[in-house]
C-alpha positions in Angstrom: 19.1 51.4 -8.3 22.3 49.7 -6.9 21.6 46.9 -4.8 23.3 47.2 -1.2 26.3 45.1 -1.0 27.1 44.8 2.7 24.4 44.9 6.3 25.2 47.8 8.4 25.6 46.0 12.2 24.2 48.7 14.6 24.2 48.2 19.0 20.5 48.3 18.3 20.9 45.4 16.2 22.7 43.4 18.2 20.5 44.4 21.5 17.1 43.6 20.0 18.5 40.3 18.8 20.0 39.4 22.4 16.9 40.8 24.1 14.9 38.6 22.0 16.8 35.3 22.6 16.5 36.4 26.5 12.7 36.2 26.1 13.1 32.9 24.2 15.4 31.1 26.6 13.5 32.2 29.4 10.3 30.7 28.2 12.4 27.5 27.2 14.0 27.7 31.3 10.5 27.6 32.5 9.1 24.8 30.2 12.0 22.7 31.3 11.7 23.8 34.9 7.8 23.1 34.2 8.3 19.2 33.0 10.9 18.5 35.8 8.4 19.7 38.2 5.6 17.5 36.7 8.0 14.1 36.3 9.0 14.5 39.7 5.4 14.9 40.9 4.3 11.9 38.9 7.4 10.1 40.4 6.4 10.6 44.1 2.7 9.9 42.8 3.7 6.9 41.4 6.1 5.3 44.4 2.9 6.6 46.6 0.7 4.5 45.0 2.8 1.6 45.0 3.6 1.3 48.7 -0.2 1.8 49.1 -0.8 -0.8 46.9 1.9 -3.4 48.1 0.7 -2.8 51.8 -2.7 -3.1 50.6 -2.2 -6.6 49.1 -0.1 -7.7 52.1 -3.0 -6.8 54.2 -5.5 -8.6 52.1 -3.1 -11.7 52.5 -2.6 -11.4 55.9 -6.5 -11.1 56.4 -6.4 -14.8 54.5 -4.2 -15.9 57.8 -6.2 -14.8 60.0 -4.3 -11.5 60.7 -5.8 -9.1 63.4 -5.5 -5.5 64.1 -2.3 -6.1 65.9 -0.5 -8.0 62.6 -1.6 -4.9 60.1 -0.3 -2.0 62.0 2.9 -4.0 62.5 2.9 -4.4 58.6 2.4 -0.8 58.8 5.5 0.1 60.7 7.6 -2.2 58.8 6.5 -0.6 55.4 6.8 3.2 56.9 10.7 2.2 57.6 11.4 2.1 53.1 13.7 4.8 52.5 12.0 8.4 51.7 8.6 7.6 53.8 7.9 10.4 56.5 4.5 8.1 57.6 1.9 6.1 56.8 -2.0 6.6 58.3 -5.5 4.9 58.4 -7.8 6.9 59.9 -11.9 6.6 59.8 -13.8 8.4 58.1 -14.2 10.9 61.0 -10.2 11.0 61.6 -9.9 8.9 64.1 -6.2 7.2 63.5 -6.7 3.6 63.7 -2.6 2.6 62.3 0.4 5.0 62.6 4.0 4.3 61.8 4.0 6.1 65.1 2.4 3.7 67.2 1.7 6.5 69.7 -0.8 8.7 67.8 -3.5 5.5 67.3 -6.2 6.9 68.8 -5.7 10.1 68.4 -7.8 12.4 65.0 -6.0 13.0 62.1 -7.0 16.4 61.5 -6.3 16.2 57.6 -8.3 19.1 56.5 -9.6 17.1 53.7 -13.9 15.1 53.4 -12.7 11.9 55.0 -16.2 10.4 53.7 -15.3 11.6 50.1 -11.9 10.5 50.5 -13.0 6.6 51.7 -14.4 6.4 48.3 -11.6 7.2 46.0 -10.3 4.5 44.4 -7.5 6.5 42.5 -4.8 7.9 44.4 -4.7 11.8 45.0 -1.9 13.9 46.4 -1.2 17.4 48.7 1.6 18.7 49.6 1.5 19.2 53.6 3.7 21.8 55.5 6.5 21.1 57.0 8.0 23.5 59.4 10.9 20.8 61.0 12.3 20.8 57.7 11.2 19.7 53.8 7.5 19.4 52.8 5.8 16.2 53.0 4.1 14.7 49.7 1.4 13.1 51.0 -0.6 10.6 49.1 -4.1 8.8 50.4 -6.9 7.0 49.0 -9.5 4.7 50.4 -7.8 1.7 51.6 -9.6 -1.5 51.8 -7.3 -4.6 52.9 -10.6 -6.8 52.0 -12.2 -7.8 48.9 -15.3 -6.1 50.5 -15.9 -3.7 53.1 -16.1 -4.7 56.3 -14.3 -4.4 60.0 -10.5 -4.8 60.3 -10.1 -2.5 63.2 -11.9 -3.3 66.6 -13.9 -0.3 68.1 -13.6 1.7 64.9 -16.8 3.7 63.3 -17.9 2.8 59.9 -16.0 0.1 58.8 -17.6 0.5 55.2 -14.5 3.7 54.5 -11.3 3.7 56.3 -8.9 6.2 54.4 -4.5 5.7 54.2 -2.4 8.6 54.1 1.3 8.1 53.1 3.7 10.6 53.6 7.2 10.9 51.3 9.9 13.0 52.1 10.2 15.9 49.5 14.0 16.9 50.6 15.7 14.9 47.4 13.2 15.9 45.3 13.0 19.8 46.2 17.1 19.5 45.6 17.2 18.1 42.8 14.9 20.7 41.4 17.2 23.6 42.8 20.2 22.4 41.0 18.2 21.7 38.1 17.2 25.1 38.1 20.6 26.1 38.8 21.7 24.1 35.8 19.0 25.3 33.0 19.8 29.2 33.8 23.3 28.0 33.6 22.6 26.5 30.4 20.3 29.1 29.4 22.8 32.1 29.4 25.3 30.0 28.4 22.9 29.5 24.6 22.0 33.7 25.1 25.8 34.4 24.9 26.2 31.8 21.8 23.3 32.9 20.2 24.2 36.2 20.7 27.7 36.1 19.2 26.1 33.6 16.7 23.9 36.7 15.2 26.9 38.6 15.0 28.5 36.1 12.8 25.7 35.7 10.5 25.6 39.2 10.1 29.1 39.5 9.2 29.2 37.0 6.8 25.6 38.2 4.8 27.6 38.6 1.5 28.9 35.5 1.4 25.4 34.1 2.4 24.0 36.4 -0.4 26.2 34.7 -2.8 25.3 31.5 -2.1 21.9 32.1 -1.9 21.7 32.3 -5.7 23.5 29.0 -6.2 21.5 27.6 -3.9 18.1 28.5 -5.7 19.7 27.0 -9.3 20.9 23.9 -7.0 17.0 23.4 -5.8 15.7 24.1 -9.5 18.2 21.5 -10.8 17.1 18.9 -8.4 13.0 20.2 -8.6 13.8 19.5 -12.9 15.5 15.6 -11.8 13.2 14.6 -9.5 9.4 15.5 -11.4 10.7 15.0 -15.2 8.7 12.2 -16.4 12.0 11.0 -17.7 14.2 8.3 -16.2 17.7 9.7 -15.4 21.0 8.2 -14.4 23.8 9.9 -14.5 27.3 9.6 -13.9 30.3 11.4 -12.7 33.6 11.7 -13.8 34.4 8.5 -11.8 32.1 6.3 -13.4 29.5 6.5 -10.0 26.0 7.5 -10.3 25.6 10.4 -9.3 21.7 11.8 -10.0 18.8 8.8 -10.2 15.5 10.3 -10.2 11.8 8.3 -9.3 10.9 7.5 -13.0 14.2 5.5 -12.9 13.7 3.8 -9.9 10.0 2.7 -11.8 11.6 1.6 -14.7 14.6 -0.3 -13.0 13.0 -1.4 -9.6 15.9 -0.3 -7.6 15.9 2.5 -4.8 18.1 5.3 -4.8 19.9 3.8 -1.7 20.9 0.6 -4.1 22.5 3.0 -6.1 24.0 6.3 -5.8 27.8 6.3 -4.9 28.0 3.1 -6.3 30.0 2.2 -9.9 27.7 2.3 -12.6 28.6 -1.7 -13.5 27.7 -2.8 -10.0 24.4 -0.5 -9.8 22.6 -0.5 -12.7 21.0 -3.6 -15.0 23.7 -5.2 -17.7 21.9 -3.7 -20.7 21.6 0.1 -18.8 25.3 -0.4 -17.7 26.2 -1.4 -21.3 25.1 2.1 -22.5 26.9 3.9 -20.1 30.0 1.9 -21.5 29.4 2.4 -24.8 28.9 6.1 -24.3 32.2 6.5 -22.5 33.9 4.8 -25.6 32.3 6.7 -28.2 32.2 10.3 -26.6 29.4 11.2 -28.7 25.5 11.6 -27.9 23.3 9.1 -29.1 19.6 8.0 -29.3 18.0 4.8 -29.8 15.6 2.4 -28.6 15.5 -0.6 -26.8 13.9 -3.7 -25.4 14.4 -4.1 -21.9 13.2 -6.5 -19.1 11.5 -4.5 -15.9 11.6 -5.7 -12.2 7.5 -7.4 -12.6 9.3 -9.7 -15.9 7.4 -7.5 -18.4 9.2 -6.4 -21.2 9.3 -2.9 -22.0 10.6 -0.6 -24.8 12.4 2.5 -23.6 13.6 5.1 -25.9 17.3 6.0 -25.3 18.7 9.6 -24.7 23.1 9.4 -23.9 24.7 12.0 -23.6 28.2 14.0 -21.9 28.2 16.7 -19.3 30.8 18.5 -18.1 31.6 17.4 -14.4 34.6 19.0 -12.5 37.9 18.5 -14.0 36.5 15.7 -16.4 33.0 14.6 -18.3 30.0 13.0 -17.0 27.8 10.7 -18.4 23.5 10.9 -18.8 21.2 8.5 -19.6 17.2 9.6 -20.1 15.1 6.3 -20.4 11.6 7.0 -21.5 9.0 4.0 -21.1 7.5 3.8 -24.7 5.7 0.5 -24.0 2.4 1.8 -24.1 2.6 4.0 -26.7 3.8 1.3 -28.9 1.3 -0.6 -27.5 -1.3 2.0 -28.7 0.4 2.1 -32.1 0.1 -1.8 -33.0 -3.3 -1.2 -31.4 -4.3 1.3 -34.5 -2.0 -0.2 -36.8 -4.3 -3.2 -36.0 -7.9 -2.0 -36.4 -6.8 -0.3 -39.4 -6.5 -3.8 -40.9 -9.2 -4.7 -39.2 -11.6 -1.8 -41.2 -9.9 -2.8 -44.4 -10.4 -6.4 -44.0 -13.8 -5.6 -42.6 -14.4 -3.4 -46.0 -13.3 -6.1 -47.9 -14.8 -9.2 -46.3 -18.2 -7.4 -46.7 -18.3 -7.3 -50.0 -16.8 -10.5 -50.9 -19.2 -12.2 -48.6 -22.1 -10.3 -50.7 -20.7 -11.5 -53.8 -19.8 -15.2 -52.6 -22.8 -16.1 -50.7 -25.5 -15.9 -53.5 -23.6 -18.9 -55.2 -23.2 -20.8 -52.4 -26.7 -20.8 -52.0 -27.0 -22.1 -55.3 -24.5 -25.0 -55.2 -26.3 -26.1 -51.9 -29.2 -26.4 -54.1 -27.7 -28.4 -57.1 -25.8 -30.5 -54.2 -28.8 -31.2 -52.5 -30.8 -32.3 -55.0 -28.2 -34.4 -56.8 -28.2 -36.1 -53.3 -32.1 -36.5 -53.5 -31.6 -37.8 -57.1 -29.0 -40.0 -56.7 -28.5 -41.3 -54.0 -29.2 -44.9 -55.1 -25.2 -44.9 -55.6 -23.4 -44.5 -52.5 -20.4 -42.7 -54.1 -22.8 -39.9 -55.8 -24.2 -39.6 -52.4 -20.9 -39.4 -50.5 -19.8 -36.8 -52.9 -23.0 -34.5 -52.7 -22.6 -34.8 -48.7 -19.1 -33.7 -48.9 -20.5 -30.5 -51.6 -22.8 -29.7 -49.1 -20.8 -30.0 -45.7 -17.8 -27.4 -47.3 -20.7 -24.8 -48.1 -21.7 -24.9 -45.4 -18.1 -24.6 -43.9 -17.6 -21.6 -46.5 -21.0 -20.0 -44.8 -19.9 -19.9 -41.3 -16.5 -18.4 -42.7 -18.6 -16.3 -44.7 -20.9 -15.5 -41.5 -17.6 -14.7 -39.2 -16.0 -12.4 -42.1 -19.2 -10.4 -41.4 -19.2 -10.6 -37.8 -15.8 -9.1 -38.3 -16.4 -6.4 -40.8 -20.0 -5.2 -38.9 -20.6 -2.7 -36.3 -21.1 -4.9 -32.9 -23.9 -3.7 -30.9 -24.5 -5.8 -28.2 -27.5 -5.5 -25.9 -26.5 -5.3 -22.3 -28.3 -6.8 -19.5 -26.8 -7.9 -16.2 -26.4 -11.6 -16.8 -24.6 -14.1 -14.3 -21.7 -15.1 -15.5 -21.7 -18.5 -14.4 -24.9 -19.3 -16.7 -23.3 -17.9 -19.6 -19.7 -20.6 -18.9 -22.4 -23.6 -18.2 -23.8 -23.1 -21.3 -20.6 -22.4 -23.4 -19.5 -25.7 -21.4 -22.0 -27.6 -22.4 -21.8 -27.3 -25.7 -18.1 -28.5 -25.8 -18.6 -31.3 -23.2 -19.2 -34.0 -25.5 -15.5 -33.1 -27.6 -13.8 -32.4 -24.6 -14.9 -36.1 -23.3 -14.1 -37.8 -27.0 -10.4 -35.8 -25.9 -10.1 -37.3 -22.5 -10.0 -33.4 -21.2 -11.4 -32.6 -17.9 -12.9 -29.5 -17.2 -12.8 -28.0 -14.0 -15.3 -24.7 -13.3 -14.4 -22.7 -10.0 -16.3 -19.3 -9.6 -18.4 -17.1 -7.6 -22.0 -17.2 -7.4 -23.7 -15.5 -8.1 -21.5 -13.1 -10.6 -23.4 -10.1 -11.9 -22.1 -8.3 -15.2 -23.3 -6.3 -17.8 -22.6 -8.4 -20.8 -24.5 -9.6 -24.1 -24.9 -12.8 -22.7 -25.0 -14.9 -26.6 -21.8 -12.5 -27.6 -19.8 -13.8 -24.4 -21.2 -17.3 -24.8 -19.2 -17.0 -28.6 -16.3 -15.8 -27.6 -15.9 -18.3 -24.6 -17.1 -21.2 -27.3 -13.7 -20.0 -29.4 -12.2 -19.8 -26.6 -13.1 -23.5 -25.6 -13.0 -25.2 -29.0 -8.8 -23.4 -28.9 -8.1 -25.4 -26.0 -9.5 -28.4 -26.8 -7.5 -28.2 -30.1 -4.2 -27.5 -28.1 -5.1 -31.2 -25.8 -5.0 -33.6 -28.6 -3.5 -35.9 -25.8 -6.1 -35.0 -22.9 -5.4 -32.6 -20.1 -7.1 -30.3 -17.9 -9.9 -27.4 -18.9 -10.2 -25.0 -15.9 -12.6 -22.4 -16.3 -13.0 -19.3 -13.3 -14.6 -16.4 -12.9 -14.7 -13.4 -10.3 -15.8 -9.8 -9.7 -12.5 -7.7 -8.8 -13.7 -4.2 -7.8 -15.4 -2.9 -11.1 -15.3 -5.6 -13.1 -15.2 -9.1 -13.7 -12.6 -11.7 -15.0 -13.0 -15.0 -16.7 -10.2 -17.3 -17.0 -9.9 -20.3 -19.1 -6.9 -22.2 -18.8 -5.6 -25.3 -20.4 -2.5 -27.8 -20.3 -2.0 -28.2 -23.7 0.9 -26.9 -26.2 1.0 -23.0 -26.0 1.5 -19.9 -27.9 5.2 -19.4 -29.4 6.7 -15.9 -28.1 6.7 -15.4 -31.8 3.1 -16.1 -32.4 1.5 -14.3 -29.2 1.9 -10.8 -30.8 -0.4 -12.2 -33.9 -3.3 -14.6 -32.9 -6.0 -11.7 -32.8 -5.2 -10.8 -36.2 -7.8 -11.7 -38.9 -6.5 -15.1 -40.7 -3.4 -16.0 -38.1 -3.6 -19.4 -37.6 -1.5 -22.0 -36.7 -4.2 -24.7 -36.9 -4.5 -26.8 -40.0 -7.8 -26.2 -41.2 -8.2 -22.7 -39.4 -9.7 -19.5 -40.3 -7.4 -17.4 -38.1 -11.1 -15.8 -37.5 -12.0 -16.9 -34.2 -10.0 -14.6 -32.0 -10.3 -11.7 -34.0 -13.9 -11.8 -33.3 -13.9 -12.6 -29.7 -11.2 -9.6 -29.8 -14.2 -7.3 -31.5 -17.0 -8.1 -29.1 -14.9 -7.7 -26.1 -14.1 -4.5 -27.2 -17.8 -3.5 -27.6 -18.2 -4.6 -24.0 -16.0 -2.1 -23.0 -13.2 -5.0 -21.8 -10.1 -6.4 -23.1 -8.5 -10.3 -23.7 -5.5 -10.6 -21.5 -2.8 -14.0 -22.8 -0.4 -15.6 -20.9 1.1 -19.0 -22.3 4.1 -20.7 -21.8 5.0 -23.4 -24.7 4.4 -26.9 -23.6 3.1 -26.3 -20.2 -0.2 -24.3 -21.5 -2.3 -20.7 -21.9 -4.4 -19.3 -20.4 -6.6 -16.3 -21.1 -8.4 -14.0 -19.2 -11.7 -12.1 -20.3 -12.3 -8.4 -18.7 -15.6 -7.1 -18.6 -17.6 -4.6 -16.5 -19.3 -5.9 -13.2 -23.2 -5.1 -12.8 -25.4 -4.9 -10.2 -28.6 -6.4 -9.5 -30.5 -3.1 -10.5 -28.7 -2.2 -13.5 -31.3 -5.6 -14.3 -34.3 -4.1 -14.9 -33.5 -2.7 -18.3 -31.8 -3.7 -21.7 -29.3 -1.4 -23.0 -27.9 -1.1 -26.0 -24.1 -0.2 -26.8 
């Protein structure tokens, strides 16, 4: 079926649409007319209350001076003569007028229509409006008026001085004009709008195709920017005169600058050198390209971002797109497995070379220990069995951490504090660190819960220890932390001593890295192991010549997770 090219504009058109705006902008009138109505009410309401009020505290001064009947109701007068007050009364509560702005009426009852008893106790102001048939309404305003701090008797000869009760009167005239050309002024408006809205219907009718036609550009135009702004991409892109033109949220994470630092602006001026640099070398070569790259974020972390450049056309000339995607973790992730694959094939090898190496070790022990038995009547035989039997036994604890590394950790859980297990790690590297001149610092929580092999963490932290001592040939500072951050808990140990080369830091948990003289490049790898059986992770932050520091991860526990061992 052919779809309908053109609206058919019909007088019943045109008069349902008009008669519906009338209903619209009537209702709108009367709202408006409504909310004039109620300002001008709280207006009058409000200047009541304040005359009241300032009388009131005059009265309560005057009352300080000694001030008599007399003084007050000549207070009165003076405050009845503001501009827009018709009269102020006190009355009894039986409406007998004890003040009047009219001196004349004293005396006389105030026949108010209104529970003068109820009335003496309100201690909010209330309103009425009172007929007036010499010309505009009165607004008339009254509470209980009390010019003491208590109640007691102002007036001479009047009833219960406990409830006297002030009426003030404001002249409505202004107020009941203003609303009339207010009135005038919204219908005024209000068919003004029905005739514009009316002819405005009639435009949009006339011009439906065109609408039509952009209604389908306007759908691809909202896809386009739903496709920028949610791909998990980031995007920059260009137009013809070198500006960016499109910058989407996952390039404002990977750059750290809003959209309003950018957009409009020339690419060289907007974006970071090495992102500009793209865009430069894109425009140069004209041709699509993809690489990767190491770039610097906002938080000084580096990142690798895989590189999409490409051209577009854009009006009379090409533009330019960049899609960045954040590979940092995945390559993270790769060196990760790239890493315990080494790890199982070292671990498959160190097995069975420990198998195979530590039977003879046992037996040179032996020999070396009895040749020391034997002869050790000469000090050099002696010197040189000690020195058999001290590098066995340094062969058996490399022996012993090559099988710690190629075992399956299972570590059995128990919620230990964590400041026992640093006091004893401490402990048993207090003696070097003295012999070192290194002082050790321990600031933490207490207590610290977590659920933690406490011997496993006591290892890794003695690693850990022995590390920084090593870096602090010269002395320095040892400063060991620990907190509970949510979920889990962190243990810090920093150091002053020489640090970790950029070049190095990617490489110290693997098995046999070692910069140390003498090391087995085993130590990390196996505090790296049991961390991970913990379920936590090593974090490593150095700086050469001014120190490292790392950070241990593990899960909190709580007091009840106590009462059992478990087993990971």
């Amino acid at each position: 079926m052919e779809r309908r090219s053109r609206l058919d504009i019909t007088p019943r058109l045109v008069i349902g649409a008009a008669a519906i705006l009338a209903l619209l902008f009537l209702l709108m009138s009367l709202e408006t007319l409504s909310t004039h109505r109620d300002v001008t009410t709280r207006l009058l309401l409000e200047k009541g209350e304040a005359l009241i009020r300032s009388f009131e505290a005059a009265a309560r001064t005057g009352r300080g001076l000694k001030w008599q009947a007399f003084e007050i109701r000549k207070l009165l007068i003076e405050t009845a003569r503001q501009p827009g007050v018709d009269y102020i009364i006190i009355t009894d509560v039986d409406g007998t007028i004890l003040a009047d702005s009219d001196p004349a009426r004293i005396g006389e009852v105030y026949f108010s229509g209104l529970d003068l008893k109820e009335a003496s106790r309100l201690r909010e102001v209330r309103w009425r409006r009172v007929q007036n048939p010499e010309g505009a309404d009165t607004f008339e305003v009254y509470r209980r008026f009390l010019p003491l701090s208590e109640p007691g008797e102002v007036f001479e000869g009047a009833g219960d001085p406990s409830g006297y009760v002030i009426f003030l009167g404001l002249d409505m005239g202004p107020v009941l004009a203003a609303r009339r050309e207010e009135m005038t002024r919204v219908l005024g408006t209000a068919l003004i709008l029905l005739l514009v809205g009316v002819s405005g219907i009639v435009s949009l009718l006339v011009v439906q195709r065109y609408r039509s036609a952009r209604a389908s550009l306007s759908h691809v135009q909202a896809f386009s920017d739903h496709l920028v702004e949610n791909i998990p991409a980031g995007l920059v892109a260009l137009d013809r005169g070198g500006r960016v033109a499109a910058y989407n949220p996952a390039a404002e994470a990977i750059l750290g600058r809003p959209p309003a630092a950018v957009l409009g602006l020339p690419y060289r001026e907007a974006l970071p050198g090495p992102i500009g640099d793209l865009f430069g070398e894109l425009a140069t070569r004209k041709a699509p390209f993809s690489r990767e790259m190491e770039f610097q974020g906002p938080d000084g972390r580096s990142r690798v971002l895989h590189i999409d450049a490409s051209l577009f056309p854009a009006g009379e000339g090409e533009g330019l797109c960049v899609l960045m995607g954040d590979m940092t973790d995945i390559r993270a992730l790769q060196e990760e497995a790239a890493r315990n694959r080494r790890l199982a094939a070292m671990g498959d090898l160190a097995a069975g070379v420990a198998h195979e190496i530590r039977n003879p070790l046992s037996s040179i022990k032996g020999f070396a220990t009895y040749f020391r038995e034997r002869y050790g009547d000469d000090p050099e035989d002696g010197r040189i069995a000690a020195i058999m039997i001290e590098e066995v036994e340094r062969l058996n604890r490399v022996i012993t951490q090559l099988l710690d590394l190629a075992r399956p950790l299972r570590p059995s859980l128990t919620v230990t504090d964590l400041g026992e297990v640093v006091d004893q790690a401490l402990s048993l590297v207090a003696q070097r660190a003295a012999g070192r001149g290194v002082h050790i610092v321990r600031e933490g929580e207490a207590p610290c819960p977590a659920l933690i092999d406490g011997e496993m963490i006591t290892q890794v932290l003695l690693n850990l220890f022995l590390n920084a001592l090593t870096a602090m040939e010269n002395g320095g500072t040892l400063t060991v932390s620990w907190r509970r951050e949510g979920g889990e808990v962190e243990v810090t140990v920093k150091d002053t001593g020489t640090g970790i080369a950029p070049a190095d830091r990617e490489r110290i948990f693997d098995p046999y890295f070692t910069t140390r003289p003498g090391g087995t490049g085993l130590g990390l790898a196996v505090a790296s192991r049991i961390m991970e059986a913990h379920g936590g992770f090593i974090r490593v932050d150095s700086e050469v010549g001014r120190g490292s520091v790392f950070t241990l991860v593990l899960p909190a526990g709580d007091d009840k997770e106590g009462e059992g061992e478990r087993t990971r």
